[in-house]
C-alpha positions in Angstrom: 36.7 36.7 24.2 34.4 34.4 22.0 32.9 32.0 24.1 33.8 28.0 23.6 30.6 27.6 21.6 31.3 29.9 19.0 35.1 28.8 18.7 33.7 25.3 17.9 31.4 26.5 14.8 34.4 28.7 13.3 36.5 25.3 13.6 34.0 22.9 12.4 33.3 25.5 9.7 36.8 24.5 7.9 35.3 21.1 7.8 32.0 21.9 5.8 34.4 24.1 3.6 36.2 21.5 2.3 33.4 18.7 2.4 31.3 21.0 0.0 33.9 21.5 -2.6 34.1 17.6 -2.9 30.5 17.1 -2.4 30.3 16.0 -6.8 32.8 13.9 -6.3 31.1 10.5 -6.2 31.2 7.3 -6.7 28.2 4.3 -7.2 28.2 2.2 -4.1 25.4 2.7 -1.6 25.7 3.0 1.5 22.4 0.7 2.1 24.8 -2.2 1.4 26.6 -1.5 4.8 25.1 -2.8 8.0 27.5 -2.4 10.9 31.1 -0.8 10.7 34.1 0.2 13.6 35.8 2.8 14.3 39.5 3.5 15.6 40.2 7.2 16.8 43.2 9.5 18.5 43.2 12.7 18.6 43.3 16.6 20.4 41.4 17.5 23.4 40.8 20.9 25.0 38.8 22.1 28.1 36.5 25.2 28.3 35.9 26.1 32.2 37.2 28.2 34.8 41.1 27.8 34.7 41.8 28.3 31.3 44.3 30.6 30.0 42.5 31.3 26.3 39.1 31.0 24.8 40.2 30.2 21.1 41.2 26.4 19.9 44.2 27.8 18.4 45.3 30.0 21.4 45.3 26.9 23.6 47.6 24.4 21.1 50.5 25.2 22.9 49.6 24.4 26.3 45.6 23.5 26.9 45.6 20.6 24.9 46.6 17.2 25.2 45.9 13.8 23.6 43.2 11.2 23.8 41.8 8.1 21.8 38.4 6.2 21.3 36.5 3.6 19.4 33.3 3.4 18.0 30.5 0.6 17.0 28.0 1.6 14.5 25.3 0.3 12.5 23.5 2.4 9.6 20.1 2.0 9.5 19.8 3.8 5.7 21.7 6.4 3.7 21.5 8.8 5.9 21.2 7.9 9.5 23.4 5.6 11.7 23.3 5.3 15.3 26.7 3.9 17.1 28.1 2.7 21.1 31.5 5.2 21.3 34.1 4.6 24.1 36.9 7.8 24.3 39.6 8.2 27.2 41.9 11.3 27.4 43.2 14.1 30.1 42.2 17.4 30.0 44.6 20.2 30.9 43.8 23.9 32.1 46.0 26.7 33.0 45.0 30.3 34.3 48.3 32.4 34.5 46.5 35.4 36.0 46.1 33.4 39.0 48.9 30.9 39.0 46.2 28.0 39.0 46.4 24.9 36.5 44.0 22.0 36.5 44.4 18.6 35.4 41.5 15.6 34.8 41.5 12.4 33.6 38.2 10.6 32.5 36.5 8.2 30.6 33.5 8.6 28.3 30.5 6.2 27.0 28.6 7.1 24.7 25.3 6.6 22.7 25.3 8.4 19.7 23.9 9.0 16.0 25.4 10.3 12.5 23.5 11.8 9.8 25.2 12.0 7.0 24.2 15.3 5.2 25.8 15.0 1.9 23.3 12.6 1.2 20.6 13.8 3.2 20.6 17.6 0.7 22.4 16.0 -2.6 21.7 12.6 -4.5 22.4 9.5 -2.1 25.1 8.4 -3.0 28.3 7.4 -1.3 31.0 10.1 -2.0 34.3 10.2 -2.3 34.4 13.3 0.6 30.7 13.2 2.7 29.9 15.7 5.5 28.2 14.3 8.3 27.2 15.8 12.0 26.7 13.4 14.9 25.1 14.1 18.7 23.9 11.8 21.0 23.9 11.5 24.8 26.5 10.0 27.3 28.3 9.8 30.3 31.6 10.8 31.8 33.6 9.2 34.6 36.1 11.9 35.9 38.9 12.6 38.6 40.3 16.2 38.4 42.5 18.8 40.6 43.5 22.2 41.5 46.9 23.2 41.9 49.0 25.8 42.2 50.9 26.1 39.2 54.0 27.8 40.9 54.5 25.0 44.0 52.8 21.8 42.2 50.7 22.0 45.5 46.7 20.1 45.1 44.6 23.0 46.2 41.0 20.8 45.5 40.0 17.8 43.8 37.1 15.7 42.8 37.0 12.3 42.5 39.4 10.7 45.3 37.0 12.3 48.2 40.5 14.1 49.9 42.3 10.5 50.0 45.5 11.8 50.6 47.3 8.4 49.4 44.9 8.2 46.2 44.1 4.3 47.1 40.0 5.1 46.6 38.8 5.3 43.2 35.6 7.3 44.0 35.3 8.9 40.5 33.1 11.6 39.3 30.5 11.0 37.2 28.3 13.6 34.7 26.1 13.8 31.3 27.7 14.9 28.3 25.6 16.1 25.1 28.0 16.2 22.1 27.2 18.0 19.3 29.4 18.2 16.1 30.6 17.4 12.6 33.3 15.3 10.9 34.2 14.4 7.0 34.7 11.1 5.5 37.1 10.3 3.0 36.4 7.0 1.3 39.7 4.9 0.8 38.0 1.8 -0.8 34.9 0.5 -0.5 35.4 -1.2 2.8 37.9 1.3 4.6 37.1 5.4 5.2 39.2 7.9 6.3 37.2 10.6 8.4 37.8 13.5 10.4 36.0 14.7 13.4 35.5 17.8 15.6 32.9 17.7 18.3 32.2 19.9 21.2 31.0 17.8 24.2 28.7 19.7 26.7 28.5 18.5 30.7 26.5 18.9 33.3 28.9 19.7 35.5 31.5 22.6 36.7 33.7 20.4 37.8 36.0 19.1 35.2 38.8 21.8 35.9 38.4 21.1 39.8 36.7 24.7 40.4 33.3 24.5 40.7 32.7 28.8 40.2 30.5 30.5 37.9 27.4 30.2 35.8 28.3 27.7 33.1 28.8 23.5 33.4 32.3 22.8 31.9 32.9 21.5 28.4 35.6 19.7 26.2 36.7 19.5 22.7 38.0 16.4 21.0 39.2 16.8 17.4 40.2 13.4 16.2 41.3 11.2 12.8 40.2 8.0 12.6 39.6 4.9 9.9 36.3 3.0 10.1 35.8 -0.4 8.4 32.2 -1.2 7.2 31.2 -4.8 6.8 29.4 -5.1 4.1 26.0 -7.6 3.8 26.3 -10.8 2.4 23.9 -9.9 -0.2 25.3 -6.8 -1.1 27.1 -6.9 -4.5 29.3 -4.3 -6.1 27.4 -2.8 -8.3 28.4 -3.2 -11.9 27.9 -0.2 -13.9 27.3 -1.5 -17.7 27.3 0.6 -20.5 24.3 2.4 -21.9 23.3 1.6 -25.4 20.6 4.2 -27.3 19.2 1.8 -29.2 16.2 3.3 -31.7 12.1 2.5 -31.0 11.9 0.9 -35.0 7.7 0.9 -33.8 7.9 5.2 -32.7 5.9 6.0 -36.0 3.6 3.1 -35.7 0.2 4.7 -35.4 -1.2 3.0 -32.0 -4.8 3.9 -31.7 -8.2 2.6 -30.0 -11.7 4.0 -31.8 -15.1 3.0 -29.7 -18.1 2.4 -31.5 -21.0 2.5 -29.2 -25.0 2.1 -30.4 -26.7 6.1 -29.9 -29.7 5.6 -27.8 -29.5 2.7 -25.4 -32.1 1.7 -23.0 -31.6 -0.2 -19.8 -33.3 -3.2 -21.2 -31.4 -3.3 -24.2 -28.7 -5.8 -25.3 -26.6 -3.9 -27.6 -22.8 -4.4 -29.1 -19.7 -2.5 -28.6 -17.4 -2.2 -31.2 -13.6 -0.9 -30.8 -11.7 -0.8 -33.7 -7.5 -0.8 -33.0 -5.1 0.3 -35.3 -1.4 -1.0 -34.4 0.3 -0.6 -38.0 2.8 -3.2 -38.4 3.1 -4.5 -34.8 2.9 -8.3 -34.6 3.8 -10.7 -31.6 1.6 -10.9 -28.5 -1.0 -8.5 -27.5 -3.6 -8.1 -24.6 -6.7 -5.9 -24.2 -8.4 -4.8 -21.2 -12.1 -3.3 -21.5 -13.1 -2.4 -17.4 -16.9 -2.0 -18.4 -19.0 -0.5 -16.0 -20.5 -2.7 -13.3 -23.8 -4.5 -14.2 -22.9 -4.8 -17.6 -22.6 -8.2 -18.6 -20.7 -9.6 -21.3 -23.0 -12.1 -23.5 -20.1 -13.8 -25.7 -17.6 -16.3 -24.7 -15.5 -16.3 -28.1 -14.1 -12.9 -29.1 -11.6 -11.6 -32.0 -10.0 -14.6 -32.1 -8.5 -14.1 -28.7 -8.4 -16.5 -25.5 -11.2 -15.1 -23.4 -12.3 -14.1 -20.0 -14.7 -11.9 -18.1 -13.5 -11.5 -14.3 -15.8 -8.5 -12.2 -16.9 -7.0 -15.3 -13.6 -6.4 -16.8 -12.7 -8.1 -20.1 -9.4 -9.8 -20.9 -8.5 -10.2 -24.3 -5.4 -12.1 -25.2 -3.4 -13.0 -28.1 -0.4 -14.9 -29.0 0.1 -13.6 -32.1 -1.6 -10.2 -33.0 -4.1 -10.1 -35.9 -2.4 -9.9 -39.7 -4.0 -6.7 -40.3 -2.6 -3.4 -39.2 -6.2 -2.5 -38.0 -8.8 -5.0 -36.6 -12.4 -5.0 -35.3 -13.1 -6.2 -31.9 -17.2 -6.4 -31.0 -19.5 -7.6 -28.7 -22.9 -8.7 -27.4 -23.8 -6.9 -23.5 -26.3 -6.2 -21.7 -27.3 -4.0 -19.1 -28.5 -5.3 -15.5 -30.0 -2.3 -13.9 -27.6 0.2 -14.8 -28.2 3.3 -16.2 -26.7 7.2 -16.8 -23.3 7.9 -18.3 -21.1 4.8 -17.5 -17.1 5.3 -17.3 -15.4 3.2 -20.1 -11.5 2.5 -19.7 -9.0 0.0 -22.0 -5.7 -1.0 -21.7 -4.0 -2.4 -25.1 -0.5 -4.2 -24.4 1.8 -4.7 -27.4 4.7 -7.2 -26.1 6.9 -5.6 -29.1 6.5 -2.4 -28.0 6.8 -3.2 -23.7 4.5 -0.3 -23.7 0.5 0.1 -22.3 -1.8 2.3 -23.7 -4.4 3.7 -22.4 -8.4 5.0 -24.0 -11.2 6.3 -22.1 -15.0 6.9 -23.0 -18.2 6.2 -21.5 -21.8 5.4 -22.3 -25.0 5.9 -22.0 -27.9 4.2 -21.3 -31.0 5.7 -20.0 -33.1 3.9 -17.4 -36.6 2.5 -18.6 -38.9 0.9 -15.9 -40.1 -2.7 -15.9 -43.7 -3.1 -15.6 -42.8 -6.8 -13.7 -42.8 -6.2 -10.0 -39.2 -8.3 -9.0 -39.8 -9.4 -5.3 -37.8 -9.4 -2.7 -35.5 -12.8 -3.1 -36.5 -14.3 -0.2 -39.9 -15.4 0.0 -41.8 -18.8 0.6 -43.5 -20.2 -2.1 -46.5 -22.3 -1.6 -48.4 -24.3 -4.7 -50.2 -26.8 -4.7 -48.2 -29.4 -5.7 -44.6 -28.4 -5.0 -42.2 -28.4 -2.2 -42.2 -25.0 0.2 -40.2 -23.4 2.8 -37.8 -21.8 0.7 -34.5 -20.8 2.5 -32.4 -17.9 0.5 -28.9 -16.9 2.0 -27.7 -13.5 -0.1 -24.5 -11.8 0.3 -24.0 -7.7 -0.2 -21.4 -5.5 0.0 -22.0 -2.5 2.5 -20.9 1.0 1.8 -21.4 2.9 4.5 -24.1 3.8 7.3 -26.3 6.3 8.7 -26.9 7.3 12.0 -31.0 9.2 12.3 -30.9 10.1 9.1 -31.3 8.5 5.4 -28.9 8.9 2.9 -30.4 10.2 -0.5 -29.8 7.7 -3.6 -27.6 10.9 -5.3 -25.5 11.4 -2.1 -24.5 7.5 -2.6 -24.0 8.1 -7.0 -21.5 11.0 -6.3 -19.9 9.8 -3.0 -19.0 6.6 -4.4 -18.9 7.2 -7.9 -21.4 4.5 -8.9 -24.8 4.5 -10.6 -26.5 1.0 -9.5 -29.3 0.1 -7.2 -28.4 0.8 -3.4 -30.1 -1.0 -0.8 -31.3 0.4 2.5 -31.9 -1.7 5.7 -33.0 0.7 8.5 -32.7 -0.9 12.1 -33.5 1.0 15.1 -31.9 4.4 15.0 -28.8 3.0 12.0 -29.2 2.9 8.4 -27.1 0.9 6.2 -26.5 1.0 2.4 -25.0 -1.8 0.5 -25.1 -3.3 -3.0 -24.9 -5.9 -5.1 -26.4 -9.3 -4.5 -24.1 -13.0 -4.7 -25.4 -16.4 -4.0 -21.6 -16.9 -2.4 -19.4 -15.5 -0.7 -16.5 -15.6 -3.0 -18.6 -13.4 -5.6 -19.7 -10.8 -3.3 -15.8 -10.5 -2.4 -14.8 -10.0 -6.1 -16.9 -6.4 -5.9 -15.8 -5.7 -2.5 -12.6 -5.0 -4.1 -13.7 -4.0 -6.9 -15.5 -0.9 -4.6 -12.4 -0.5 -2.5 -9.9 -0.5 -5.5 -12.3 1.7 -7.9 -14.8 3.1 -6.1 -13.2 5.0 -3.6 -15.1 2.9 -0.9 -12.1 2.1 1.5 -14.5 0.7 4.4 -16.5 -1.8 2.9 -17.3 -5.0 4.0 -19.9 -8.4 3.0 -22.5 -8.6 5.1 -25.1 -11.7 4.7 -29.1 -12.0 4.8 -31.1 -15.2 5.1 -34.6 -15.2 4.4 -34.9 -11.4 3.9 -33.0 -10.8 7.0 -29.4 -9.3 8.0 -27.1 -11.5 10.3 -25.1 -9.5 12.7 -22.3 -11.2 11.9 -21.2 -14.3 9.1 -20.6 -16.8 11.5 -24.3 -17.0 11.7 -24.1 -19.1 8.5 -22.5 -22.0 9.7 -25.9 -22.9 11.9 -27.9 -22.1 8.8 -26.1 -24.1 6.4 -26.1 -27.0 8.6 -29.9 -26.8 8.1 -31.0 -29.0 5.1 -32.6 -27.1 1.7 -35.2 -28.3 -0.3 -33.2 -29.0 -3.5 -36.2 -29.0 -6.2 -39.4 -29.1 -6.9 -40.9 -32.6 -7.7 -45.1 -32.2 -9.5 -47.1 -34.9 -7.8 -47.2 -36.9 -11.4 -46.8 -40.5 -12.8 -45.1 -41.3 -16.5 -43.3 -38.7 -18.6 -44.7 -34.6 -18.9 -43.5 -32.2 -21.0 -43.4 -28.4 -20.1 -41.5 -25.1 -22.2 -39.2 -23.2 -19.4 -39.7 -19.4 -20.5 -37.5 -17.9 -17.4 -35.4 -18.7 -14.9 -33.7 -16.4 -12.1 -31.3 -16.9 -9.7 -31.8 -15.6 -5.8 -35.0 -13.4 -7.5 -38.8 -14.2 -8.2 -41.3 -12.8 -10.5 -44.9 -13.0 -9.7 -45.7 -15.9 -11.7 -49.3 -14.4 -12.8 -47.5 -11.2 -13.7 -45.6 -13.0 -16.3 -48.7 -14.4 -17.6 -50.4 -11.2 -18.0 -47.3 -9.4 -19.6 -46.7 -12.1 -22.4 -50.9 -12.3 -22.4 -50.0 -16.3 -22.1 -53.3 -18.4 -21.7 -51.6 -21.5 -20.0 -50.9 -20.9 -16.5 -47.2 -20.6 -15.5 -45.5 -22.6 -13.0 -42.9 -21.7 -10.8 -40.4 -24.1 -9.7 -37.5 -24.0 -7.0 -34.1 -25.2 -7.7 -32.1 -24.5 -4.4 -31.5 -20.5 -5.2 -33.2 -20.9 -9.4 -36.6 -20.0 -9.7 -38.1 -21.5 -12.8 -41.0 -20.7 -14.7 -42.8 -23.3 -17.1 -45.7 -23.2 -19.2 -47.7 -26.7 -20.3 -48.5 -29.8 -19.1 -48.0 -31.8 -22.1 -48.1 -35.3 -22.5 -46.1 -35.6 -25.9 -43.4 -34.2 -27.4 -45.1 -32.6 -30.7 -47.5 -30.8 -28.4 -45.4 -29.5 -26.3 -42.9 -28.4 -29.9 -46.0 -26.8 -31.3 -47.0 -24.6 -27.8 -43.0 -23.8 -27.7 -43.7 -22.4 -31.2 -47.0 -20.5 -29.9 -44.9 -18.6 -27.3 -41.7 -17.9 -29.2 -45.0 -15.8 -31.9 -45.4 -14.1 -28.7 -42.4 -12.8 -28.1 -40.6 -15.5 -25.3 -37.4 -16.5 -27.8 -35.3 -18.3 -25.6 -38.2 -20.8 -24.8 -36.8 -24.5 -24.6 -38.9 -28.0 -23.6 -38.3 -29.6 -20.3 -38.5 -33.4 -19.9 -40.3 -34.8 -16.8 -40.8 -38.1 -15.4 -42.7 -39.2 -12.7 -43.2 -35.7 -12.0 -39.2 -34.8 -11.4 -37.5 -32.8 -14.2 -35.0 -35.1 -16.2 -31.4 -33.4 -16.5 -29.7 -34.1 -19.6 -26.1 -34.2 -20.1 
């Protein structure tokens, strides 16, 4: 004979049969829109133990099986799984003609269980019109049972009263139960399901037919028809299925195009122009353009192709409200370079509103790297001259990369690992090396590229880490002490009356050797440097009126200074006009 596992695999079997002919068969209402639902159930139950008088479901209708009920409480917790609290009562019924024995139980079963609905778990989720689902979980069983002789009606053995002989005690058996099986729903409405379920429920115990023999733990079979009713979330809506229109792109042979122009040749030093020219044909409406320039190069022009304007980390935004008339227009200009160099990634993204499309153009550039013969010093540094302020305090943010433990990291390994060509900075403390970049006089800059190196740059773990006066905090809390300390705010020249000077430079959390700048514009004046909290300004002149400070403005622009400007002092403190 087949054994009760097997007989519950060629019944369930019927079930999958007839789920997977229905399985395309659906209808549009997702079964996320469900949150809890009940059950009602009656149905056939059949034992598998010692007294039994056939091994097949269908052998055992006529006088194995006998009826039960249950309920279930279930919440889905997506389209495919639900988990659910099941009560189910019922007697079980045994008989064993070869030797005149018949059992009898009655119990009660709890149960926590779960559902997966498979129909949606190996086809499109969607809620189906027919939907095959298996269901297991784990539970327990409160039983009475007894032995008798069929012939005589005579109790041979029981469980569950402890040999009362008046049945007052309810001392009930109790066991583990494992079900394991499937059922098919049958949606009636979008509320109310029909389903049908068969499942096999394995004990722990041998003594459900009141004869505790043999090798294997009893087991039942409930085959039950239910109707479950889902509540369905107050947000959920019925969806409503509208329509589709084909309606024709009247832009699909617009020619939507984005041509670079970049200078051949480019030095690090250089400020050159960039030139894209866009074709979008008849397009009109709004637009936007996108230019993500490599970092460290910096956009010199404020007022572009007629478009609103704005440079955020080094990417360029473009917008218009209306397009340009012509179906191909011109957008340049003016960068420059601050210590970048190699080939330079180059990515735009043009959005046409009329289309509700973005397009996308790559390129890059390159600029090849040409040393200064200025030495730039480290940004923190005291200055002391003879008639200015000292004791300048620098705080400078970075953004660190990574570290290295005993070792140092060549500057190539940090180019190819992070996919970045800019200056990398190396602070080696005891044993630890650490590499960052960049340099921000606050903090909100430095966290701009932070992202910018997490988002682009493949650099998940970086962080901003802070210096003062040349040297790294442990930690940025540190600041709060140091900013509480008072700055000198500018220099002030020991002076009476009004002095003119030309300003020549002026750089911001960086020096230059003020006598290198003489020697490298071969300037005969001497050149003063002057501290503006982070600015470091350089001057030439100590005139006292305006023409003679005009005609030495003149003197250095012949020598190659162009963006020379005079500087008004009185009583020695510059005069800041608005």
């Amino acid at each position: 004979m087949l054994c009760h596992r097997c007989n519950f695999f060629i019944f369930t079997a019927l079930i999958a049969f007839m789920a997977f002919i229905a399985v395309d068969k659906t209808v549009a209402q997702s079964s996320l829109n469900y949150r809890w639902y009940i059950n009602a159930n009656g149905g056939i139950s059949q034992v598998y133990g010692d007294i039994q008088s056939a091994n097949n479901p269908f052998e055992k209708l006529s006088e194995e099986t006998t009826f039960g009920y249950g309920g279930r409480l279930g919440k889905y917790i997506g389209p495919v799984f639900s988990v659910h609290l099941q009560f189910y009562n019922n007697e079980l019924k045994g008989i064993d003609p070869g030797s005149d024995r018949s059992s009898e139980a009655t119990l009660m079963e709890y149960q926590l269980g779960t559902t997966v609905n498979l129909s949606n778990l190996f086809f499109k989720n969607k809620e189906r019109l027919f939907s095959l689902y298996g269901t297991t979980g784990i539970g327990a069983i409160f039983f009475r049972s007894e032995l008798r002789q069929t012939s005589t009606g005579e109790i041979l053995f029981d469980y569950g009263y402890k040999y009362d002989p008046e049945r007052t005690e309810d001392k009930k058996e109790t066991a583990f139960v494992f079900p394991v099986g499937m059922g098919l729903d049958c949606k009636l409405s979008p509320r109310w399901y029909l389903n049908l379920e068969s499942v096999l429920r394995f004990t722990n115990t041998d003594k459900l037919d009141a004869r505790f023999a043999g090798a294997n733990n009893d087991a039942y079979f409930y085959t039950s028809l239910g109707v479950s009713y889902n509540f369905v979330s107050k947000k959920a809506k019925e969806p409503i299925e509208l329509p589709v229109e084909v309606i024709a792109d009247p832009y699909a042979n617009e020619r939507i195009d984005l041509i670079y122009d970049i200078p051949q040749g480019i030095k690090s030093t250089d400020e050159f122009i960039i030139k894209t020219t866009i074709h979008k044909g008849k397009i009109d409406g709004p637009g936007r353009l996108i230019q993500i320039l490599p970092i460290g190069l910096n956009v010199l022009d404020t007022a572009i192709a007629g478009a609103k304007t704005e440079i955020i980390n080094y990417s360029l935004y473009l917008n218009w409200d209306e397009l340009p008339a012509d179906s191909v227009f011109e957008v340049s200009y003016r960068v420059k370079p601050d210590k970048i160099y190699g080939s330079l990634p180059m990515v735009s993204n043009l959005y046409l509103q009329k289309t509700g499309k973005e397009f996308k153009f790559r390129t890059s550039l390159s600029i090849e790297k040409v040393e200064e013969p200025i030495v730039v010093q480290e940004p923190v540094k005291e200055v002391v001259k003879k008639d200015t302020l000292v004791a300048i305090k620098v705080i400078e943010y970075r953004v660190q990369l990574t570290v290295a433990y005993k070792s140092k990291i060549p500057t190539e390994t940090l180019s190819e690992q992070f996919n970045l060509i800019t200056e990398f900075k190396e602070d080696c403390i005891g044993n630890w090396c650490y590499y960052s970049v960049g340099s921000f006089n606050t903090y909100d800059q430095a966290k701009a590229y932070r992202d910018i190196m997490i988002n682009n740059h493949n650099a998940s773990g970086a962080f901003i880490v802070a210096f003062y006066n040349g040297k790294r905090l442990n930690k940025l809390s540190e600041l709060k002490e140091i900013e509480a300390t008072p700055q000198p705010a500018k220099t002030v020249y020991k002076e009476e009356g009004f002095c003119y000077r030309v300003q020549i430079l002026a750089m911001l959390n960086k020096s230059v050797d003020p006598e290198a700048l003489r020697q490298k514009h071969k300037i005969e004046e001497e050149v003063n440097e002057e501290v503006y909290t982070n600015w470091r300004k350089y001057t030439v002149g100590k005139c006292t009126s305006f023409s003679e400070a005009k005609a030495l403005m003149t003197k250095l622009k012949a020598q190659g200074l162009t963006d020379t400007f005079i500087v008004t002092y009185k009583n020695g403190e510059r005069v800041v006009t608005k």
